[in-house]
Structure formats: C-alpha cells, structure tokens
C-alpha positions as CSV (number, residue, x, y, z in Angstrom):
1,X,7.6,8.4,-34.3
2,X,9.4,9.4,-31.2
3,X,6.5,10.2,-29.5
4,X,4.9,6.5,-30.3
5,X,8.5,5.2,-28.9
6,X,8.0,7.5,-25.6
7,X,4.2,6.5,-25.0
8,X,5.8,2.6,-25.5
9,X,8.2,3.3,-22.8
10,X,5.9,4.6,-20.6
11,X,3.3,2.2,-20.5
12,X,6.6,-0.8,-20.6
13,X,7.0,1.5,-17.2
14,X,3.7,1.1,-15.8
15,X,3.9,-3.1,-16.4
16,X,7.2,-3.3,-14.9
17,X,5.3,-1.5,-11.8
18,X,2.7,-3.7,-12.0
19,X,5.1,-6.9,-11.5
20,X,7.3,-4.8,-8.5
21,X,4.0,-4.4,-6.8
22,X,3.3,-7.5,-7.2
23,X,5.6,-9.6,-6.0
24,X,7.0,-6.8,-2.8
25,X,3.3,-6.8,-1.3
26,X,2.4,-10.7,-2.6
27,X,5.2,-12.0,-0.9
28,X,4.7,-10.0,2.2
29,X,1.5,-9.0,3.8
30,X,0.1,-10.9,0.5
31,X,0.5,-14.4,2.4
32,X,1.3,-13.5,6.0
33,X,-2.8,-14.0,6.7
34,X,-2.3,-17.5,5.4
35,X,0.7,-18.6,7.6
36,X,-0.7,-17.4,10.9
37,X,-2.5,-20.1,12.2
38,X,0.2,-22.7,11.5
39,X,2.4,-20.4,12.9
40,X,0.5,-20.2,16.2
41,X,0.4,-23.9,16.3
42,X,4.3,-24.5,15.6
43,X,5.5,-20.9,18.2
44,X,2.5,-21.6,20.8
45,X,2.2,-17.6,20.1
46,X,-0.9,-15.2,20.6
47,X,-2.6,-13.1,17.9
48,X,-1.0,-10.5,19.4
49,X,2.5,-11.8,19.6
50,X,1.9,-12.6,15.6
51,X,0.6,-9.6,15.3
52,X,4.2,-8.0,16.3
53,X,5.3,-9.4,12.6
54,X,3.2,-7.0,10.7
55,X,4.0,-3.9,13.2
56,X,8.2,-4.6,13.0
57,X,7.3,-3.9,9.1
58,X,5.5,-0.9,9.1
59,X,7.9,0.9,11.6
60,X,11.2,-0.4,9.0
61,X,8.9,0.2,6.5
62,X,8.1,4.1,7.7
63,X,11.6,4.8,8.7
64,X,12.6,4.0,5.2
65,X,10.1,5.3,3.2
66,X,12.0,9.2,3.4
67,X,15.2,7.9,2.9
68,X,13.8,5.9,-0.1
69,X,11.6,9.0,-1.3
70,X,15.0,11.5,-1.6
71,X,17.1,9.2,-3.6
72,X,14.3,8.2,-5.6
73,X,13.5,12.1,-6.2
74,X,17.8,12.7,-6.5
75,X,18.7,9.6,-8.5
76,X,18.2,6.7,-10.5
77,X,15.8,4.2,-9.1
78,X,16.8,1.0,-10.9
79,X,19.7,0.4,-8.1
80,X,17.4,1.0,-5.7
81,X,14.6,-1.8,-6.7
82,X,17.3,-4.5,-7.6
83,X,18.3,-4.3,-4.3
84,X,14.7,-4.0,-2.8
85,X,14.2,-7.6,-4.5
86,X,17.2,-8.6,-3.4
87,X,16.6,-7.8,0.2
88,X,12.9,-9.5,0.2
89,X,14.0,-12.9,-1.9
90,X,16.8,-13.4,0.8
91,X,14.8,-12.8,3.9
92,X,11.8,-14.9,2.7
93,X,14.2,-17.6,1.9
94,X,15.8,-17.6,5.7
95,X,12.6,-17.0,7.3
96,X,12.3,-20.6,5.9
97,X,15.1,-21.9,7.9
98,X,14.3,-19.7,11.1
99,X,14.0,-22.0,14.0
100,X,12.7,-19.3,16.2
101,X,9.7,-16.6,16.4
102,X,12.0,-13.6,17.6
103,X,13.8,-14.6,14.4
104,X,10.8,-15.0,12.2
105,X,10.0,-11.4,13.0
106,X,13.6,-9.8,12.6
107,X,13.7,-11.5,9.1
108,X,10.4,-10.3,7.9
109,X,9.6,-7.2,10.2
110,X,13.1,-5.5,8.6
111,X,14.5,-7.8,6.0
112,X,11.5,-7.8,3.9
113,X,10.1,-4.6,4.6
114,X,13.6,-3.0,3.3
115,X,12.7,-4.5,0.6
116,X,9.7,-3.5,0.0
117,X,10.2,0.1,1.0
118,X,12.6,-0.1,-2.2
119,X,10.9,-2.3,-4.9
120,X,7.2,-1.7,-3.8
121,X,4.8,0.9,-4.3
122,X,6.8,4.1,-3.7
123,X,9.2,3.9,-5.9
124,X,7.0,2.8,-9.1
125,X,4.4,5.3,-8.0
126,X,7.0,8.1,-7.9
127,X,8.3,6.9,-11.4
128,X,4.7,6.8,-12.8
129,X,4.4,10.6,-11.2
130,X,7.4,11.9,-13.0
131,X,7.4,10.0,-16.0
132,X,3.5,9.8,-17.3
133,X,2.3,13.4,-17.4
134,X,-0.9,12.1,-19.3
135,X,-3.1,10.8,-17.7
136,X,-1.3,10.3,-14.5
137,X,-4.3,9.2,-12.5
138,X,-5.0,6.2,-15.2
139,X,-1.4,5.3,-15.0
140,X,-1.0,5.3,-11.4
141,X,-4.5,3.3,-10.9
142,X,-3.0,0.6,-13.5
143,X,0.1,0.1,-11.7
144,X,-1.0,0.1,-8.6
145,X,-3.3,-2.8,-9.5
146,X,0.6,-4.7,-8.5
147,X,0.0,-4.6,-5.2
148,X,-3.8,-6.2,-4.7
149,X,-3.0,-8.3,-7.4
150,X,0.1,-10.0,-5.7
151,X,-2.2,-11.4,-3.1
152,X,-4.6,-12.6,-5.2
153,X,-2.1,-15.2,-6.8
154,X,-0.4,-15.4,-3.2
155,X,-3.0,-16.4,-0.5
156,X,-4.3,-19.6,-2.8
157,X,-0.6,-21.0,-3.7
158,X,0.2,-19.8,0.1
159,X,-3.0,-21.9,1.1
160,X,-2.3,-24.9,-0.6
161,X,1.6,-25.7,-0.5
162,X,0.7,-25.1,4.1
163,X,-1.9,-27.7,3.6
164,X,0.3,-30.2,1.7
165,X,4.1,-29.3,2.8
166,X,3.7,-26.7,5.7
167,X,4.4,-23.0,6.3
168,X,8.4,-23.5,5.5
169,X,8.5,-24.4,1.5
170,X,5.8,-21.8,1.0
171,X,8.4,-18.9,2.2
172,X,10.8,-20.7,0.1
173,X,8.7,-20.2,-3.0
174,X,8.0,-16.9,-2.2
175,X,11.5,-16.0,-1.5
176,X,12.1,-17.4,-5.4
177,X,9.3,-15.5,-6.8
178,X,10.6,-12.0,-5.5
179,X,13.8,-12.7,-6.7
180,X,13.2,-13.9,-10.4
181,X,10.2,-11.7,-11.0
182,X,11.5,-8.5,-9.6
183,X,15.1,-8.5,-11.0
184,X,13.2,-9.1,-14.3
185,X,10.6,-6.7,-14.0
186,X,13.0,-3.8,-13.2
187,X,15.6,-4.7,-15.6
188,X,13.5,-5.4,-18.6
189,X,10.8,-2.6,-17.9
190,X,12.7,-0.2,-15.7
191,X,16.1,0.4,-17.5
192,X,14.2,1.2,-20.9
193,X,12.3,3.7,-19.2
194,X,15.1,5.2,-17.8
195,X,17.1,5.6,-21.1
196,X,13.9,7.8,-22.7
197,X,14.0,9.8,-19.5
198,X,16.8,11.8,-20.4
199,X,15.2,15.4,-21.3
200,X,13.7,17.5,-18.7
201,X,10.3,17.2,-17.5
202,X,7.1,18.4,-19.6
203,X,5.3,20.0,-16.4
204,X,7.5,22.8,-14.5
205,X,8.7,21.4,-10.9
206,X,5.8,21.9,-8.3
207,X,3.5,21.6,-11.0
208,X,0.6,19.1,-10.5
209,X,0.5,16.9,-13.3
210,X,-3.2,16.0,-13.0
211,X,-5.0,18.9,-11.7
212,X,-8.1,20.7,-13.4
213,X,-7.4,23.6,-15.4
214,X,-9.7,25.7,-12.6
215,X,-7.9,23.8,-9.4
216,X,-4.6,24.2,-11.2
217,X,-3.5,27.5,-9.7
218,X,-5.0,27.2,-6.2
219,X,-2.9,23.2,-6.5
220,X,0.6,25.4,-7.5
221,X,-0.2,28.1,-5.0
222,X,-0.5,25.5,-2.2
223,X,2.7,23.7,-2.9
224,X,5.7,25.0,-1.3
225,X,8.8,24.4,-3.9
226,X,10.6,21.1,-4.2
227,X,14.0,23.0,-2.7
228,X,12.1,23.9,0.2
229,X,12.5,20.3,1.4
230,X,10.4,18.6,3.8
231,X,10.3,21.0,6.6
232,X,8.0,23.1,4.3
233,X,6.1,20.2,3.4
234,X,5.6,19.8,7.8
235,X,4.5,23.6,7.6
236,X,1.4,22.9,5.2
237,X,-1.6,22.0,6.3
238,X,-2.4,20.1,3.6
239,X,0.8,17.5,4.3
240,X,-1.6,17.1,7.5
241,X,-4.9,17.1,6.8
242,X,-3.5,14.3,3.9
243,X,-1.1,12.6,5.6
244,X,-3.3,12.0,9.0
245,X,-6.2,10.5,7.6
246,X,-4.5,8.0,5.3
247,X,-1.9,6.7,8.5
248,X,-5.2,5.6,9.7
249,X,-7.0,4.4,6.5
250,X,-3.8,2.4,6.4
251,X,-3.3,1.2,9.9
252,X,-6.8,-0.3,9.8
253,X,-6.5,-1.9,6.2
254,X,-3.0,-3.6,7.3
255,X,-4.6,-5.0,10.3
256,X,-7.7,-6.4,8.6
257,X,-5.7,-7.9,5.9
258,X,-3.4,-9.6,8.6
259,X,-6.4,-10.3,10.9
260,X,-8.7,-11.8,7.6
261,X,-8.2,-15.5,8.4
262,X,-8.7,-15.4,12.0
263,X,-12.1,-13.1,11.7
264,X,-13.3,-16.1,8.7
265,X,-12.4,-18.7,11.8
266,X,-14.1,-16.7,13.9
267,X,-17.1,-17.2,12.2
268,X,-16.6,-20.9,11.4
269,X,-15.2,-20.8,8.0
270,X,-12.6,-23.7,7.1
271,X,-9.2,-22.6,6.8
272,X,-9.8,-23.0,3.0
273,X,-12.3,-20.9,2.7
274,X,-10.7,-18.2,5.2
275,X,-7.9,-17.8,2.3
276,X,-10.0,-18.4,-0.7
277,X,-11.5,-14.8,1.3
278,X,-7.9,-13.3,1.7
279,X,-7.8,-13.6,-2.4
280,X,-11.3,-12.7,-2.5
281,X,-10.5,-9.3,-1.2
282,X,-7.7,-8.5,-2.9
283,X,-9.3,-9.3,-6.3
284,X,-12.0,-6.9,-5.2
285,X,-9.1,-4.3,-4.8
286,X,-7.7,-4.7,-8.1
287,X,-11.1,-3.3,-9.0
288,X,-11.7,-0.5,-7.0
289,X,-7.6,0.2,-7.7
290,X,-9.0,0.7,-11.2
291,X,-11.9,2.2,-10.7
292,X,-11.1,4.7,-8.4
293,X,-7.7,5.4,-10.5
294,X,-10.3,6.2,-13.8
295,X,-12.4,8.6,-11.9
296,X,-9.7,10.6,-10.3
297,X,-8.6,11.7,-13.7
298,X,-12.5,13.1,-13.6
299,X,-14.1,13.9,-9.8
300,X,-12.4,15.9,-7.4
301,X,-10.0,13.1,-5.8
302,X,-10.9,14.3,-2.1
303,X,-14.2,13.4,-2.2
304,X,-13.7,9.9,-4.0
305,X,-11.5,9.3,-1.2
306,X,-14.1,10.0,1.7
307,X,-16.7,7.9,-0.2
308,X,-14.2,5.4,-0.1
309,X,-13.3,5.5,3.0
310,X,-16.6,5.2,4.3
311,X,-17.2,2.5,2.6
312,X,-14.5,0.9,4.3
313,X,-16.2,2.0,7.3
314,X,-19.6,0.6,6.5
315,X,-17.8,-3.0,5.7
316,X,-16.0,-2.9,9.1
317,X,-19.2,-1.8,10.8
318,X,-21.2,-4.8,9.2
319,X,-18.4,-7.5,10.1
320,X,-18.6,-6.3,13.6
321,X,-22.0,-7.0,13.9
322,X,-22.9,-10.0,12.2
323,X,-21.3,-13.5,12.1
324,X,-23.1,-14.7,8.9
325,X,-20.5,-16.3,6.2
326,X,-22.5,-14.9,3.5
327,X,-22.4,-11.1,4.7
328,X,-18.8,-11.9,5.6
329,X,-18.1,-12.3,1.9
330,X,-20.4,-9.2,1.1
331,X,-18.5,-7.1,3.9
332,X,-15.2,-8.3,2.8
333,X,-16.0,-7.6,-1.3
334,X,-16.7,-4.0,0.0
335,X,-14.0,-3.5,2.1
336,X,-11.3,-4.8,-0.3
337,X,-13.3,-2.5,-3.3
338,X,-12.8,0.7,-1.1
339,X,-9.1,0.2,0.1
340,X,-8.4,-0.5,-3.6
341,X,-8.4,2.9,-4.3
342,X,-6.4,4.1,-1.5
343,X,-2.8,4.1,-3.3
344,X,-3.9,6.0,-6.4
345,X,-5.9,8.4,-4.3
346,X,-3.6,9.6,-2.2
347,X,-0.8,9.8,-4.9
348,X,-3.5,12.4,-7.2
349,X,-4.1,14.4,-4.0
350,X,0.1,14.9,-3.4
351,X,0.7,15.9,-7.3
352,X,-2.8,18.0,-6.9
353,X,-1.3,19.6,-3.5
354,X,2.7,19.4,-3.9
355,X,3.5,18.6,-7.7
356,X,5.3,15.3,-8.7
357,X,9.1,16.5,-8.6
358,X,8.5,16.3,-5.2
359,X,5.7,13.3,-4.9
360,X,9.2,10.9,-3.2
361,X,9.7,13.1,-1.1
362,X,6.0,14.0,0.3
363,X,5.1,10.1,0.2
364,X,8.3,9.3,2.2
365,X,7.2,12.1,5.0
366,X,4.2,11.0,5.3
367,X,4.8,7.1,5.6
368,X,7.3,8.9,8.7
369,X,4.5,10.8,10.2
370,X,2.0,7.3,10.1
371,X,4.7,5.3,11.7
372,X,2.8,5.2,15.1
373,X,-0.8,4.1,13.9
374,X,0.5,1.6,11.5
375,X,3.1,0.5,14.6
376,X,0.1,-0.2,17.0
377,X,-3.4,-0.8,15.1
378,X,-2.5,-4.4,13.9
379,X,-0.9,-5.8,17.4
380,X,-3.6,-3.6,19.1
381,X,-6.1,-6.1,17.2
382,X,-4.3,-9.3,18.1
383,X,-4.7,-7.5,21.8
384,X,-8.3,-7.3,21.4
385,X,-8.8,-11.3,20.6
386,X,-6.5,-12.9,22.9
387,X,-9.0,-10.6,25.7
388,X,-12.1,-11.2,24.3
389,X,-11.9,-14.2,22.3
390,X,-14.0,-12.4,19.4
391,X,-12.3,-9.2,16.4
392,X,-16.3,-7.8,17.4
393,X,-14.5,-4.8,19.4
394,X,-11.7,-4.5,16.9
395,X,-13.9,-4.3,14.0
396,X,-16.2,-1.6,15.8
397,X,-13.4,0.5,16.7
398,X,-12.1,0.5,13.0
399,X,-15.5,1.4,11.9
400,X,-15.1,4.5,13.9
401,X,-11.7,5.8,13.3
402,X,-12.5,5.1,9.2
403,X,-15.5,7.6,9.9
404,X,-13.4,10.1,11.1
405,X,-10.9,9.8,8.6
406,X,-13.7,10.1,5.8
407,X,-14.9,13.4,7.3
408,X,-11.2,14.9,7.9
409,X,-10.3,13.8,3.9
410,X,-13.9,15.1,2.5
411,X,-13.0,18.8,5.0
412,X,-10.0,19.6,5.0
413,X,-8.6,18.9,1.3
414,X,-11.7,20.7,-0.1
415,X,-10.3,24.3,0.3
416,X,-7.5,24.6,-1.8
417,X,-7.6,28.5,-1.3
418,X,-7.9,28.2,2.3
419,X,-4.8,26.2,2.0
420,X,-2.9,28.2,-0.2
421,X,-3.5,31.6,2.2
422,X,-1.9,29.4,4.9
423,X,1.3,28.4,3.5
C-alpha cells in the first residue's frame, strides 16, 4: 500500500542519516583524539595550540549552521550533503599532505567543518523533523545513533593504521571513507525520500510533531510562526533558556572528546588503551542516543535532559578527582551514556517549543548563539594542562558549568505557559 511504500521511505531516510552521521563526525572529531599525540610530537605543539583545531571547527561550524538551517528549511537538501561529503573527503585527504600546523588547522578547522555543517547532523535531523511525523523522537534517537557510532569504528582503525604507518595514511583513509560512504548514503537513501516528499506536510507548520496531547497547545502557543523568521525566535525565551544550556553541554562534551587521550595518559594508560577509551565512549553514546531518544517519545524531554546532564556532571566530577584506570572507564561509560542523548533531546524540545517547519532554522540560530563557548572551552582545556600539567582543574570546572546547565534545562523549559504569556 502507499502508506507501507511511505513508512519504507522514511525509515530508508533515517539509515541514510545514520551513515551521514557517521562518517561527517567519524571522520572529524571521531579520530582527532587519536592523532593528537603524534601530532604534538611531529608540530612540537601545546595541548593548547592542538586544541585551536577543534575551536577553528566549531566557529565555521556555528557560522554555517544558519545558513545551512534556511536552505535546508527552503530547499532540497540532497545538494547540500553531496557537497558537505565532498568538502570533508577533500580536506581530510590534503590534511594528509599538509607540511604545516597553521595548515593542518585551516584544512580541518574550515574545510571539514563545511562539511560537516552540510552532511552531518543538522541536516538529517531536520529531514527526520519534517519527514517522520510518527514517532519523531524514535526516529531522531535512531539516526542520531550516526554520529556516536562513527567514532566507534574511527578511534580503533585511527589507533592502529598511527601505530603501524603514522598519522598521514589514516587522514587519507578517512578522507576515502567520507567520500564513498556519504555520496552513497545520500544518493541511495536521500533521493528516494525526497521523491515521496512531494505532498504537503501531515502536521500544520509551527505544529510540534511530538508533543503530548495536554502540552500540545501551550507547545503551539509558545512558538512564534515559521514566517516570523529568526528574530522572533531571539525574542522567545525559550530560544534562550534552550539554546544556552546546550552551547555549554556542548562546549564541554567537544572538549572531553578531544581532550580523552591525553586525560587516559594522564593517568598512565598506554596509548592503546587511551583510544580503545575514545571508542569506549562513543559506544556508550550510541546507547544513551537510543535510550534517551525512546523515552522522549514518553517523559517530559526537559527533565530527561537535566538528568542527563547531570550525569555528565557527576562523570566529570569523578574524573577530576580520581586517577584510577578502572573508575576512568566507569566515569568515561557514564559520560559518553549521558551526552548520547544530547542531539535527540534538544531536537524534541525545538519541535515541542517551535514546530519542525521551522526546526533548520531554530537549530541553525542556536549553533550561532553557542559559537563563543564552543570557540573557547576546548583550547581553554589545552590552556589548563600546559599550566598545570594535570585536566584535574579542567575537569572540575566542567563539572560545574554541566550543573548549572542541568538546573537552567530542568527550570526554565518546565513552564510552557509561562513561556507562551511571554512571547
């Protein structure tokens, strides 16, 4: 029946997402953990200086992400995400050849981060928004499963081709694997989605796809209409009490990830074992992506958020203060659990709050408005070791700033009347 054949496309959607995630965050911040210490050796650079990799991404990446958001909300995304794996094959690929740190960063800080910003999670999280009114919050956790998963496969083939060939070829794989698998992904899984998109919506623009029948009006009152644009989404406090909290979640969750294999070295762990840990923590994400996404279909998605956020907390708190290799692993299961349900979080809370015709264009603003903590957290880290030869103060400091995220996400999002009176 046609609506087997639409439910066939859909879910041939959410794969195709899974692969773009995969291979736009694998390929990225999936290995960059793995190649810092050869790096340092080859450069002579600081953890900080390193560090200035991961924060040349998230500005390109921020900067992007509105521009990305309105065409994706205007337009066809297909273009859009062959060119996103375009631009991230060919940068990992000269990175490779790149006989020079300035150039190192250049290539990855804005070649691949272009690339991302198009192929990555955006732009199959705002497809998922539009396109899977059922069950939205399933469909999103499932997908987003992509981006924890890329690292899993990344960090151990990152690991092993440093330790027999060097940084180099492993950039050159990568730069292989975004091509092949992302052209493939969107045009096999993207382009049949597309061609069953043709009729309208089901849900009425502004409409949240997900909400409870009782939070449903409050949701639609709270949401300023798509035409509005994004100075309307700036006016609501919602857009900030969201968009805040997450920029900080994130911030602290890039940093770790980048920081993972110098805080296992810390501690004494061989370099082996430091990225068997990078994997280790993005499996655990692929769960908690799943988890989390299941239960937001089912408990208010606010409060799932601050739990897991302060859970995120609690693992930063306990790897600041202890330098066992056992607890490390503990701490770093936890950790990578929690952050795993950040993405499909935060996307049920913008169709609860905004509705998905506009989901692009709310994601987008808000990547803009966390452009300074994402821009400064991970070199601020680097900072942190090269002055005190230990991630102890790093590590505390996250702890806190997690907290206060948990408490502004479990406040502020849990009055949608409140909200609504203010717009």
């Amino acid at each position: 029946s046609e609506t087997e054949m639409d439910a066939s496309r859909q879910w041939r959607l959410v794969a195709a997402s899974f692969a773009t995630q995969a291979v736009a965050i694998g390929g990225t911040l999936g290995g960059v953990a793995v190649f810092m210490p050869p790096m340092e050796a080859e450069f002579g650079a600081s953890r900080a200086a390193l560090s200035w990799m991961v924060a040349i991404w998230n500005v390109v990446m921020g900067l992007a992400y509105p521009l990305v958001g309105r065409a994706l909300d205007r337009g066809s995304p297909r273009a859009l995400m062959l060119a996103g794996a375009a631009a991230s094959g060919a940068s990992l690929l000269a990175i490779a050849a790149a006989p020079a740190l300035w150039q190192v960063e250049l290539l990855f800080g804005v070649g691949t981060a272009i690339g991302t910003a198009l192929l990555g999670p955006l732009a199959s999280s705002t497809l998922i928004a539009r396109r899977v009114p059922e069950n939205a919050g399933r469909a999103l956790g499932l997908a987003n499963m992509g981006a924890p998963a890329g690292p899993v496969v990344a960090a151990p083939i990152a690991g092993w081709i440093v330790a027999t060939h060097g940084w180099r070829p492993a950039f050159v794989a990568f730069g292989v694997a975004t091509l092949v698998v992302g052209v493939l992904a969107v045009a096999l899984g993207i382009e049949a989605e597309e061609r069953a998109a043709d009729a309208p919506p089901s849900a009425p623009p502004g409409a949240p796809l997900d909400a409870a029948p009782d939070a449903a009006p409050d949701a639609q009152r709270s949401a300023p209409a798509p035409s509005d644009g994004a100075p309307a989404y700036l006016r609501a406090p919602a857009f900030w009490s969201l968009v805040v909290p997450v920029a900080l979640v994130a911030s602290t969750g890039i940093a770790l990830s980048f920081h993972l294999v110098g805080v296992a070295l810390e501690r004494g762990a061989t370099l082996a074992a430091a990225t068997a840990l990078v994997s280790l923590n993005a499996a655990a994400a692929i769960a908690g992506n799943a988890g989390f996404g299941f239960l937001s279909d089912r408990v208010a998605p606010h409060r799932l958020f601050a739990a897991a956020i302060a859970l995120q907390a609690a693992a930063c708190g306990a790897l600041a203060a202890t330098g066992r290799q056992d607890l490390l692993v503990v701490a770093t299961c936890v950790f990578g659990f929690a952050s795993g349900g950040t993405m499909p979080l935060y996307a049920s809370l913008i169709t609860r709050h905004f509705g998905a015709a506009a989901f692009g264009r709310v994601m987008g603003a808000g990547a803009l408005v966390g452009l300074p903590f994402t821009f400064v957290v991970p070199p601020l880290a680097g900072l942190a070791f090269d002055r005190t030869g230990s991630y102890a103060i790093a590590l505390a400091s996250a702890a806190v700033v997690l907290a206060l995220a948990g408490v502004a996400i479990a406040t502020a999002l849990g009055r949608p009347r409140a909200e609504a009176s203010a717009t």
